[in-house]
PLY file of the C-alpha trace (Angstrom):
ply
format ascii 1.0
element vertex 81
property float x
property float y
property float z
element edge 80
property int vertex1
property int vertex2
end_header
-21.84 158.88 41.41
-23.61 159.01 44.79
-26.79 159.73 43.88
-27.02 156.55 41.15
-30.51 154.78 41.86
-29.02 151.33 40.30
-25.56 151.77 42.99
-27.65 152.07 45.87
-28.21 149.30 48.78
-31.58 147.89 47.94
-34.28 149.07 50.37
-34.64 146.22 53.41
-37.91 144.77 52.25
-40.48 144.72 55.28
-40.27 141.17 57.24
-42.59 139.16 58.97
-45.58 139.50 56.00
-45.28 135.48 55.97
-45.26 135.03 59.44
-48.20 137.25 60.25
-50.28 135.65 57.25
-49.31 132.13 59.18
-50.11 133.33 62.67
-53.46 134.77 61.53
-54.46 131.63 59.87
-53.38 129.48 63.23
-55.59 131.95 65.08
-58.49 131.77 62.77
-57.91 127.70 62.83
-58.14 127.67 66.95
-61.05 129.83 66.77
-63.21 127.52 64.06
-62.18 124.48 66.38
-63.52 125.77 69.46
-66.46 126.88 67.38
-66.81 123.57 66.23
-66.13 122.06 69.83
-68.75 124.13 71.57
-71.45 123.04 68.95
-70.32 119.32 69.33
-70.61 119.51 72.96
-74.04 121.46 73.13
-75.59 119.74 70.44
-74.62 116.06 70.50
-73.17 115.99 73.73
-69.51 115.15 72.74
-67.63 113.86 76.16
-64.32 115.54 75.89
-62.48 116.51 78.69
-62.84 118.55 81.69
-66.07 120.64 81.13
-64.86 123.41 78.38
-61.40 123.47 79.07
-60.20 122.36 75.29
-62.58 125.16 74.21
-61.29 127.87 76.26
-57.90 126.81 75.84
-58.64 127.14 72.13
-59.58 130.53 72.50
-56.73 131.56 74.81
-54.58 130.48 71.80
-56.39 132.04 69.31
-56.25 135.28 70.80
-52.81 135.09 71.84
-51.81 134.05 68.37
-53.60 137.10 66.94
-52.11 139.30 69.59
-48.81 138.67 68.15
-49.71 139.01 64.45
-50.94 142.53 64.80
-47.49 142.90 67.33
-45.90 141.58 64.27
-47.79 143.73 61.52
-47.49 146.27 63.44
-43.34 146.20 63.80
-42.71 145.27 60.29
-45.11 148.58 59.67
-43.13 151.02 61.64
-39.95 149.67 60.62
-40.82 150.22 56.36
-41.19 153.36 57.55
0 1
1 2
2 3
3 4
4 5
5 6
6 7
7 8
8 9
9 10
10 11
11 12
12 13
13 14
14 15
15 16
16 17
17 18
18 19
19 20
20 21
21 22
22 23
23 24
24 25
25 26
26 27
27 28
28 29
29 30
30 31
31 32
32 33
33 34
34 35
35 36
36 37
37 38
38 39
39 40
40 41
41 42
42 43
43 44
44 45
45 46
46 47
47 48
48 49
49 50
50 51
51 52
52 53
53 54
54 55
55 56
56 57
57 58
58 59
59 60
60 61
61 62
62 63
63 64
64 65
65 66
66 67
67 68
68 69
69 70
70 71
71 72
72 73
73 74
74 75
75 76
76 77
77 78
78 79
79 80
């Protein structure tokens, strides 16, 4: 029969939910550590290196990271479709 539900190729189950959940939490973790770094350096004066470069290198990360998990969410969306 052609129209039996159990003969059927199973529906291509939407990828990527792992990897976004993983890129998201990278992104969240480079945002809390420049957090973290910019209150270290403002209030106990942590030397680290080159004047707020780790923290807006942090940032640049985080953002980039999340960039792609919304690019990510976004494909695997419009491909369950």
């Amino acid at each position: 029969m052609p129209n039996d539900p159990f003969r059927t190729a199973p529906q291509p189950r939407p990828p990527a939910s792992r990897v976004v959940s993983w890129t998201q939490s990278a992104a969240l973790f480079c945002f809390g550590a420049s957090i973290l770094l910019e209150v270290g350096q403002s209030q106990w004066h942590w030397p680290l290196l080159g004047r707020g470069w780790p923290i807006l290198g942090l940032d640049i990360a985080g953002a980039l990271l999340m960039a792609a998990s919304l690019v990510l969410l976004f494909a695997a969306r419009r491909r369950g479709r």
